[in-house]
Residue frames relative to the residue before (quaternion, step in Angstrom):
aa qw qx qy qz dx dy dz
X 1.0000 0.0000 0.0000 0.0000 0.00 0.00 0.00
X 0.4284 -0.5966 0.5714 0.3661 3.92 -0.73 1.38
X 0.7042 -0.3706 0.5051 0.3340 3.26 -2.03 -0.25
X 0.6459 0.5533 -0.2704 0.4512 3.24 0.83 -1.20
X 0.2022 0.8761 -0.0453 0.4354 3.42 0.92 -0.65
X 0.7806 0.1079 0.2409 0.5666 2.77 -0.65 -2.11
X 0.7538 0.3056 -0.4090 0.4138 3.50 -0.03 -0.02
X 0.5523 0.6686 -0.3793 0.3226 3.63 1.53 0.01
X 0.5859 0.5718 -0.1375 0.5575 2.57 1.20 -1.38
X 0.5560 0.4694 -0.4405 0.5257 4.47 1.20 -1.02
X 0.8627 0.2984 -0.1918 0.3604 3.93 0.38 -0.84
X 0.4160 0.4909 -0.6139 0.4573 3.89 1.19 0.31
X 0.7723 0.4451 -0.2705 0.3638 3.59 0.30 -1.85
X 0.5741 0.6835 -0.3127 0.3247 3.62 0.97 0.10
X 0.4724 0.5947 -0.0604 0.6476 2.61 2.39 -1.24
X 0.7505 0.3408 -0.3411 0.4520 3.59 0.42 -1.00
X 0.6555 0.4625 -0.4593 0.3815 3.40 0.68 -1.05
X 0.5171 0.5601 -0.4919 0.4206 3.96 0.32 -0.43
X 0.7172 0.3089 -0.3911 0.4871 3.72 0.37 -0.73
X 0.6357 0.5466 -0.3692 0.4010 3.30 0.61 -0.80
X 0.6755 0.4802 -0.3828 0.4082 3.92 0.89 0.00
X 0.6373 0.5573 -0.2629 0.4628 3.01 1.44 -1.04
X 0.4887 0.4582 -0.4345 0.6020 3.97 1.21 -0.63
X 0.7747 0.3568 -0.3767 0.3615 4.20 -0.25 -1.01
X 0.6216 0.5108 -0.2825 0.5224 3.85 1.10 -0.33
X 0.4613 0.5956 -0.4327 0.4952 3.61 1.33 0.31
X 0.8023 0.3984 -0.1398 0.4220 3.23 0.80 -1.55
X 0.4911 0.6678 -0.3546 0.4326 3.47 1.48 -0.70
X 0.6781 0.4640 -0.1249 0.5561 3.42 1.23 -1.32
X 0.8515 0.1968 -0.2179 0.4345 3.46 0.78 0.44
X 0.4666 -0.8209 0.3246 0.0553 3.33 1.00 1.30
X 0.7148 0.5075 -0.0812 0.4744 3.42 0.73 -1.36
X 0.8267 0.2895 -0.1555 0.4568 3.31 0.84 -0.85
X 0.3487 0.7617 -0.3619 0.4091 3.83 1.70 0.16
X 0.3174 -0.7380 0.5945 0.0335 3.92 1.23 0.05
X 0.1874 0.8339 -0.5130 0.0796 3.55 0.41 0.96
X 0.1798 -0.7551 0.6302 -0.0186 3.70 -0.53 1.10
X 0.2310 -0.4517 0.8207 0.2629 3.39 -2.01 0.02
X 0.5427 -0.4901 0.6678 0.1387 2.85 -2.64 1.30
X 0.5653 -0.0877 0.4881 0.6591 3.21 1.14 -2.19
X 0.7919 -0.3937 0.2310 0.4056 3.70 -1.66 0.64
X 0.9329 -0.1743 -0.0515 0.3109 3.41 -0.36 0.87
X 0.3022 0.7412 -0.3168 0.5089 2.67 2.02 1.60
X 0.0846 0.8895 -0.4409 0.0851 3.48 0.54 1.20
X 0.2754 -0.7200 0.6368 0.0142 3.39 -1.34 1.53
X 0.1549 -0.6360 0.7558 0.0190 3.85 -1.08 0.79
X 0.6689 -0.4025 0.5659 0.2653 3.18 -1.95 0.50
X 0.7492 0.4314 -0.1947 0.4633 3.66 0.69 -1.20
X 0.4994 0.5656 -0.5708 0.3238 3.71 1.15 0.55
X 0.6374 0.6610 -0.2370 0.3173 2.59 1.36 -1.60
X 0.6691 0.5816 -0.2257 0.4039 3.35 0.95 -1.19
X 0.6658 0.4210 -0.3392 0.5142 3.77 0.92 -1.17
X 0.8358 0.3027 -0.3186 0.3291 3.47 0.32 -0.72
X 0.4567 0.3721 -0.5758 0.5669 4.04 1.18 0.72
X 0.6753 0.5105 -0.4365 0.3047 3.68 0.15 -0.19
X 0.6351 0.3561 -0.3026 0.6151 3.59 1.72 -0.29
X 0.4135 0.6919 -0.4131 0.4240 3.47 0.78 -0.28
X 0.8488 0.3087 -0.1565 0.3996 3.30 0.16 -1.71
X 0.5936 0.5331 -0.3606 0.4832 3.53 1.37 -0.85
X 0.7026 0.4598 -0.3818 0.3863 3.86 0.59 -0.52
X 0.5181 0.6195 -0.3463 0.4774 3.31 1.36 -1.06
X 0.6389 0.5515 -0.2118 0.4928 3.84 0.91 -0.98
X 0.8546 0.3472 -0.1701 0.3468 3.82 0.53 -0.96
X 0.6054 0.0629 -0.0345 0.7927 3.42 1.91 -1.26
X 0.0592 -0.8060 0.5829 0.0835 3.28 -0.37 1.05
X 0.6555 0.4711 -0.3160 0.4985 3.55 1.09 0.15
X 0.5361 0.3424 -0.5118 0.5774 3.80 1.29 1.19
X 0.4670 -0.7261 0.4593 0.2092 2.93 -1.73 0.93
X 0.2281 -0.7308 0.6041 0.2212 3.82 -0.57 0.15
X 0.3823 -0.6194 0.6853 0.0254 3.45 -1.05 1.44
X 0.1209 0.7684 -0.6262 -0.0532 3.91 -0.73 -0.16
X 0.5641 -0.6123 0.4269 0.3532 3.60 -1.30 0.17
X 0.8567 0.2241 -0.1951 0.4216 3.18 1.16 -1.02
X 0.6252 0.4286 -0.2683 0.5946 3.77 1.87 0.28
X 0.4373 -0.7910 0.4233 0.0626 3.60 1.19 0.39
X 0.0886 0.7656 -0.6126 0.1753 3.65 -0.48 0.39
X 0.3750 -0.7347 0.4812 0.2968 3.10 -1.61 0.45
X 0.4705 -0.5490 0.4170 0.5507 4.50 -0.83 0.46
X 0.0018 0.6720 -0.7400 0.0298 3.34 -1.63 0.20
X 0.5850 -0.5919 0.1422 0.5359 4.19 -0.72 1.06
X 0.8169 0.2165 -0.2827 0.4538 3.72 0.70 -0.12
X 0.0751 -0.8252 0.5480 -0.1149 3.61 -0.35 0.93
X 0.3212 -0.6570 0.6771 0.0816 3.42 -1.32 1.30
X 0.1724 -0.7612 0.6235 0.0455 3.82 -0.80 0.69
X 0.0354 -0.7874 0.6153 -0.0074 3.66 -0.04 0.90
X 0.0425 0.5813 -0.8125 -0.0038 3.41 -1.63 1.11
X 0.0089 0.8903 -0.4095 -0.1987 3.70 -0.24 1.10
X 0.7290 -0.0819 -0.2779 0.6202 3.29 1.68 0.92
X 0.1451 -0.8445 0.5151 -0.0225 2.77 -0.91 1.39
X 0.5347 0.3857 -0.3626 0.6587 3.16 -0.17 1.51
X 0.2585 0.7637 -0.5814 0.1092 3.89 1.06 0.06
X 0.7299 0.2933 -0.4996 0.3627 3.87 0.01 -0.43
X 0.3592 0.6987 -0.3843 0.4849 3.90 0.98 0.16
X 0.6689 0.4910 -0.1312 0.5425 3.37 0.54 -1.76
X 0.7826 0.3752 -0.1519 0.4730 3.75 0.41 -1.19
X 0.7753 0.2134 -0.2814 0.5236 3.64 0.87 0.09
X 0.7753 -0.3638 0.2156 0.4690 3.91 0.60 1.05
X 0.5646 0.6113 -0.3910 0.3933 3.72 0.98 -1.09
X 0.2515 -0.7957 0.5419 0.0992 3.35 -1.40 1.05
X 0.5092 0.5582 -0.5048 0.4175 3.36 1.11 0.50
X 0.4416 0.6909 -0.4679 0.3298 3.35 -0.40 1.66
X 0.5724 -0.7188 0.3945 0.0058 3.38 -0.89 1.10
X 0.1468 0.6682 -0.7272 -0.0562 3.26 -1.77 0.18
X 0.0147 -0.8352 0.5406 -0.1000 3.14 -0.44 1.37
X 0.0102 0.8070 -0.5892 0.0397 3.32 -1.10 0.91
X 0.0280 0.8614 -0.4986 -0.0929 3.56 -1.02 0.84
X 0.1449 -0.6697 0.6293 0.3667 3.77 -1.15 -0.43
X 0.3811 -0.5229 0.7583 0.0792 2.89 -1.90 0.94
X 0.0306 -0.7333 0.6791 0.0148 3.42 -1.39 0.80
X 0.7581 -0.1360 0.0408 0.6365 3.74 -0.10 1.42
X 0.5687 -0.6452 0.3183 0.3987 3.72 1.19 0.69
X 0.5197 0.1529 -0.6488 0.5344 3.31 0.04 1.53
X 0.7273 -0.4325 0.4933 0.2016 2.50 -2.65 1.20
X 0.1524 -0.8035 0.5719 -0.0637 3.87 -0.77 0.95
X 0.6947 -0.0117 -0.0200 0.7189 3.98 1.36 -0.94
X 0.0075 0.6347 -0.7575 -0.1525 3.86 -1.65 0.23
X 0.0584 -0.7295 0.6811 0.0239 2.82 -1.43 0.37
X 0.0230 0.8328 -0.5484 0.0720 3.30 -0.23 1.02
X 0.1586 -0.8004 0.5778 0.0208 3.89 -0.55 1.31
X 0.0362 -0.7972 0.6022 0.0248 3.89 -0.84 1.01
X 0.1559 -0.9141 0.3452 0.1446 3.66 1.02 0.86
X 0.6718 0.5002 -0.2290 0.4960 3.31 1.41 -1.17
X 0.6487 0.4430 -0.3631 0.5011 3.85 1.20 -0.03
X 0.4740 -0.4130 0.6005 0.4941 3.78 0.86 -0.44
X 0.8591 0.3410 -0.3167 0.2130 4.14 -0.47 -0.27
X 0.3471 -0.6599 0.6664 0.0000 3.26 -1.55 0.94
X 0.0799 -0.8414 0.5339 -0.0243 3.64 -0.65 1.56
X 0.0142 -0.8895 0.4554 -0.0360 3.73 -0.02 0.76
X 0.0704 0.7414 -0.6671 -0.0179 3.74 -0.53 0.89
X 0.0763 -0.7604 0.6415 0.0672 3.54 -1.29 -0.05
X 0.4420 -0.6061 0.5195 0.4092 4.37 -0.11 0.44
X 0.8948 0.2661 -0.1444 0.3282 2.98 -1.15 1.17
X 0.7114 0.3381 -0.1253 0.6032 3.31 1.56 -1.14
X 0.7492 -0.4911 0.3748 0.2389 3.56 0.62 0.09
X 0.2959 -0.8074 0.4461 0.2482 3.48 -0.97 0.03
X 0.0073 0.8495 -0.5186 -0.0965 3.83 -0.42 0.11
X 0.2050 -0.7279 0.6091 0.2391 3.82 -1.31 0.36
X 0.8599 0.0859 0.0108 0.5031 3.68 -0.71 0.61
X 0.7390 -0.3359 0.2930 0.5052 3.52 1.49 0.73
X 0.8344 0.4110 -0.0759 0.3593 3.61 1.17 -0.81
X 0.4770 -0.6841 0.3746 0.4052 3.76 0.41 1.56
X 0.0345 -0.7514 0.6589 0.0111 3.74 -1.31 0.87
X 0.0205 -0.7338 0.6769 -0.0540 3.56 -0.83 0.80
X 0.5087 -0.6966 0.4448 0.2409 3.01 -1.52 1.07
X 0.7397 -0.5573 0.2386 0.2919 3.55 -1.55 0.74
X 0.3696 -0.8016 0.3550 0.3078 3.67 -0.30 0.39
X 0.0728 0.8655 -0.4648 0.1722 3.62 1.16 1.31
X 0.0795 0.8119 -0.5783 0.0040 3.80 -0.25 0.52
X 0.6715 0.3545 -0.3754 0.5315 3.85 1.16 0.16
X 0.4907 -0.7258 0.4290 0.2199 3.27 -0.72 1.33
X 0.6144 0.5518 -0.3633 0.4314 3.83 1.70 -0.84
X 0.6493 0.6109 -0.2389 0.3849 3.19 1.48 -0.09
X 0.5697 0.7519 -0.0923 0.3187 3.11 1.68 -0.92
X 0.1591 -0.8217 0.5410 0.0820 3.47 -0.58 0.50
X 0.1025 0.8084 -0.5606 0.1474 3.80 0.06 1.33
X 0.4849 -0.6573 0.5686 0.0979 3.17 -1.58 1.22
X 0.1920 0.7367 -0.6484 -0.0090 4.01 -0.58 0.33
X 0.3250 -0.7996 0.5049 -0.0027 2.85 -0.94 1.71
X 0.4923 -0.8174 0.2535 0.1591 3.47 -0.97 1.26
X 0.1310 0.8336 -0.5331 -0.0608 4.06 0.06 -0.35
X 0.6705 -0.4585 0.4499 0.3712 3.29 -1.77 0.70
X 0.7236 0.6512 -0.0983 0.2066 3.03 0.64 -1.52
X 0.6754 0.4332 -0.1774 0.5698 2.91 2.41 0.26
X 0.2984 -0.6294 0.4525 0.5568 3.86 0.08 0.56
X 0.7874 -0.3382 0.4915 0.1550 2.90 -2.03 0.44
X 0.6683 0.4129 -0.2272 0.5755 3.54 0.84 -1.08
X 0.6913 0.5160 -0.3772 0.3369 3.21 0.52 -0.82
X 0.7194 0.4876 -0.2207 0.4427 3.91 0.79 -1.17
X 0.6622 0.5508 -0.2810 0.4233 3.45 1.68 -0.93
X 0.4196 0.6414 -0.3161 0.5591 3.72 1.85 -0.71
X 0.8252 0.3209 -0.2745 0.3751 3.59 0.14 -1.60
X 0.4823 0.5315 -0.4424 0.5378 4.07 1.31 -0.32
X 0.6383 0.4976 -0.3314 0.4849 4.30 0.68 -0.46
X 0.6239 0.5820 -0.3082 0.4208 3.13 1.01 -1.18
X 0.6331 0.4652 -0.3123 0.5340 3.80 1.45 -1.70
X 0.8483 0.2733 -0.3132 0.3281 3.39 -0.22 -1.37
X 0.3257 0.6466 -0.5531 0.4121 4.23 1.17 0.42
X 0.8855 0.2860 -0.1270 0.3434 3.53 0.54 -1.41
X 0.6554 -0.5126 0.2391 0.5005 3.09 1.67 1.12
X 0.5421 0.5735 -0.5080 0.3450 3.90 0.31 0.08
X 0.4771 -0.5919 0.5912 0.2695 3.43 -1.71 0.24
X 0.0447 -0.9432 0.3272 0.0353 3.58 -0.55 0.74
X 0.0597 -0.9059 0.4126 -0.0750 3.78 0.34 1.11
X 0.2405 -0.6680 0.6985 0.0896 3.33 -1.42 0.74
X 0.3301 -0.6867 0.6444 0.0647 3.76 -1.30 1.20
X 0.2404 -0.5815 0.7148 0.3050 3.41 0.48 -1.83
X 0.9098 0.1228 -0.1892 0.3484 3.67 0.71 0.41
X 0.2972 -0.9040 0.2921 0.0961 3.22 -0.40 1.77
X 0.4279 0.4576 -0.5316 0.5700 3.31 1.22 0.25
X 0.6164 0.5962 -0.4264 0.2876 3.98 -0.08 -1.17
X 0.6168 0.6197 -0.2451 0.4188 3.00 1.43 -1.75
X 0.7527 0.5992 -0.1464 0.2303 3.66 0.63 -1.26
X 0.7521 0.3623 -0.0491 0.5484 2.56 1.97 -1.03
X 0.3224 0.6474 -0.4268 0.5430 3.21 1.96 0.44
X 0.5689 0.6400 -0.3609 0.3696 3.35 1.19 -1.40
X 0.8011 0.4499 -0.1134 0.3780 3.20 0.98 -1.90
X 0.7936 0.2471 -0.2867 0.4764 3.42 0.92 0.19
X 0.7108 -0.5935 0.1965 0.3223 3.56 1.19 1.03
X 0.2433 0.7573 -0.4617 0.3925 3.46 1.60 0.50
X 0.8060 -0.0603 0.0923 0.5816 3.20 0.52 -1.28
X 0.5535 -0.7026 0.3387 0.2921 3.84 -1.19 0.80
X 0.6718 0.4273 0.1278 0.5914 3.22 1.42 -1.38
X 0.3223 0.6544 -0.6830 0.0364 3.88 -1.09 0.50
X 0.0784 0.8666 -0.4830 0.0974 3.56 -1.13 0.60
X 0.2992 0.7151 -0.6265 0.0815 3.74 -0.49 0.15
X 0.6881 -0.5796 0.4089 0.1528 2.70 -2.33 0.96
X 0.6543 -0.0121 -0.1068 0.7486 4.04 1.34 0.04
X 0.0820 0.5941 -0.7998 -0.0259 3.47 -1.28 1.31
X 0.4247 -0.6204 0.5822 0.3093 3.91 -0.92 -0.08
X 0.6594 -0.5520 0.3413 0.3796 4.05 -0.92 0.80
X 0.7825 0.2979 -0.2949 0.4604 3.46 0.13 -0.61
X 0.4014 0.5002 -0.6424 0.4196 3.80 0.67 0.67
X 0.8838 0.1050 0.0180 0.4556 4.01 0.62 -1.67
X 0.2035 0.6075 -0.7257 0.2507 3.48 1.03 1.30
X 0.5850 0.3978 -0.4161 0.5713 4.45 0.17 -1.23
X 0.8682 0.3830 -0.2596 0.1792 3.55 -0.74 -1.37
X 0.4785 0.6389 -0.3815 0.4661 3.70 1.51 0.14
X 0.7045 0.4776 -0.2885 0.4386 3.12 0.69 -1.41
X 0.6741 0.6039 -0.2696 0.3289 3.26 0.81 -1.45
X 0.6181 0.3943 -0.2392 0.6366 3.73 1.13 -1.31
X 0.6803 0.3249 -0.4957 0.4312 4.40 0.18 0.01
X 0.5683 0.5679 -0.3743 0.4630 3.51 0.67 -0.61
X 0.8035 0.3250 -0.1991 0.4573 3.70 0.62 -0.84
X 0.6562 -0.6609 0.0538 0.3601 3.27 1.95 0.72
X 0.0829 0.9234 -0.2361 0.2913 3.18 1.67 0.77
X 0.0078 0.7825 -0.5630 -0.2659 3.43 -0.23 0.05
X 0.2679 -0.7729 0.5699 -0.0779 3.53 -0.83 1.15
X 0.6372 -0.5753 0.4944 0.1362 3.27 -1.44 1.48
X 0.4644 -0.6206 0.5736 0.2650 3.51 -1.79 0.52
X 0.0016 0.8927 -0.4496 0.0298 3.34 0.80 1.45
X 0.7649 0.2188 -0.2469 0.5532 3.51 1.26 -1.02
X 0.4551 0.7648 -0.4498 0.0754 3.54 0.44 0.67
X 0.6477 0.3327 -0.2972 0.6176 3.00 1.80 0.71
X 0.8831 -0.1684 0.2499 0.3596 3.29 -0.58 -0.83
X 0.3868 0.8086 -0.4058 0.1786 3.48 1.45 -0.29
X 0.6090 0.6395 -0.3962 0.2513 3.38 0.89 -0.56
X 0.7509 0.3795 -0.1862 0.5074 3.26 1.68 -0.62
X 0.6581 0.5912 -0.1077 0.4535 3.25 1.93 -0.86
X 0.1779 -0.7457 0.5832 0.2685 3.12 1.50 -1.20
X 0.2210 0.7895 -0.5707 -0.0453 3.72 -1.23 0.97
X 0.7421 -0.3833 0.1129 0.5381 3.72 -0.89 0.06
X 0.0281 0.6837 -0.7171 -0.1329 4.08 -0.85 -0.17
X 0.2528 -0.6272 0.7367 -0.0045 2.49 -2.81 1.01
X 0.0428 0.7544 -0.6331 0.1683 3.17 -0.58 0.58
X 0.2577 0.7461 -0.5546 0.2632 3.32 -0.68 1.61
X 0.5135 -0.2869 0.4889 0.6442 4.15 -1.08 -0.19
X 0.5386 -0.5679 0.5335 0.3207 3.17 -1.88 0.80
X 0.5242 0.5285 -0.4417 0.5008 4.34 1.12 -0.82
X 0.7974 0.1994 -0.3501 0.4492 4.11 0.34 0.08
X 0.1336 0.7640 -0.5883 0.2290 3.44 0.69 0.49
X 0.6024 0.6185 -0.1829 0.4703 3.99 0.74 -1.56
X 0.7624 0.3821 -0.1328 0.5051 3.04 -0.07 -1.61
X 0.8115 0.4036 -0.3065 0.2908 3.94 0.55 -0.76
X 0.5787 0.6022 -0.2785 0.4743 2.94 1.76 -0.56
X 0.5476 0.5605 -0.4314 0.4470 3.42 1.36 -0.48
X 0.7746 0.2789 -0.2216 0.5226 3.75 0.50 -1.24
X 0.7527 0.3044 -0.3450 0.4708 3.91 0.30 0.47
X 0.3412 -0.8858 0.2915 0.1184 3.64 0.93 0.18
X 0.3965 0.7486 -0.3442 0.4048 2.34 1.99 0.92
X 0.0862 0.8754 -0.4750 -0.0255 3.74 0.65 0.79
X 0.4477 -0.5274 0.6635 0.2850 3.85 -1.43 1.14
X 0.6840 -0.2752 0.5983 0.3137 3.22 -2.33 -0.23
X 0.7693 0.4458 0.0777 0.4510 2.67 0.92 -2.82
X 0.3411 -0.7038 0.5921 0.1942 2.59 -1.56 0.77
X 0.7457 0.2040 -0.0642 0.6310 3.69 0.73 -0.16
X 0.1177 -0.7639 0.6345 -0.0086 3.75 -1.45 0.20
């Protein structure tokens, strides 16, 4: 795929995701009509997933009709250019009034992360990375914080069913043992891109699924991040652990989350 290309494809979806906030900030604003369901134990489904992600679906299917589009809640299969759709992330947030929540969309190119786009509608912000070009919030270049003492540090670990209970409650002991501050959002793209604009120092869990951090990877390496060997296997269908931290705590996190890179840097 040319540059040129790529930067079409950085400003159509840039375009869609704006409508595509303004359709999920309808329902947000109307509670009552959001058709809340359970997936499974603290797996929550709204009317307005469904809706954001046929509403990108069809509009990509329309512009590059030769990339594929993976979603969370319509699945798809990867192919060399892939869309990754999380069309809210954070849904049990979304479903109980809470504005910390998300639309996030990436492309994979032969399976590394190439554009994010991450959309927080209910905060006012718009997160954008691209390879090579950087990262920006609301138009405005964001780099991550220059923390190198973990007692100093402020890290996110992010929760899933899909882990025993003991296991996530150990790795939160493991942070606050080695002197770190430790916080849960409910959103793992948000998380990533907090990462990337110095909110927070550190995000990480032990099973996230691809379309939470296909947008939010790029976005938090681009903005200088050091970042996990998330797609080096299968994750796109499997989903596997990610780090994402200042590159000076990379060491230290990999000890207390066992999440260790090849790389040192990215």
């Amino acid at each position: 795929m040319t540059p040129a290309e790529l930067e079409l494809r950085e400003y159509a979806v840039l375009g869609l995701v704006a409508e595509a906030s303004d359709l999920a900030l309808r329902h947000f604003r109307h509670r009552d009509s959001l058709g809340i369901s359970m997936k499974g134990a603290q797996d929550w489904l709204t009317v307005a997933d469904g809706a954001v992600e046929a509403f990108l679906r069809e509009r990509l299917a329309v512009l590059f009709p030769s990339d594929a589009v993976i979603g969370e809640e319509g699945g798809g299969e990867a192919a060399d250019a892939v869309w990754i759709i999380d069309p809210i992330d954070g849904t049990s947030n979304f479903a109980r009034g809470d504005r910390i929540w998300c639309i996030s969309i990436g492309l994979l190119l032969n399976g590394v992360p190439e554009i994010g786009i991450v959309s927080a509608p209910a905060l006012g912000e718009v997160y954008l990375g691209r390879r090579g070009h950087g990262a920006t919030l609301n138009g405005e270049p964001v780099k991550v914080s220059d923390a190198t003492d973990i007692r100093r540090a402020t890290v996110e670990f992010g929760w899933s069913t899909r882990i025993p209970p003991e296991d996530y409650l150990a790795l939160v002991g493991r942070g606050f043992a080695a002197g770190a501050s430790v916080k849960r959002s409910g959103s793992g793209a948000l998380g990533l891109c907090h990462v990337a604009c110095g909110r927070s120092d550190a995000y990480a869990e032990l099973h996230i699924n691809s379309w939470d951090v296909a947008a939010g990877l790029v976005i938090a390496a681009e903005a200088g991040a050091h970042i996990s060997d998330f797609f080096d296997s299968n994750a796109i269908e499997a989903g596997n652990p990610v780090l994402c931290c200042t590159p000076e705590l990379q060491g230290e996190l990999e000890r207390i989350t066992g999440i260790v890179s090849r790389h040192k840097d990215r």
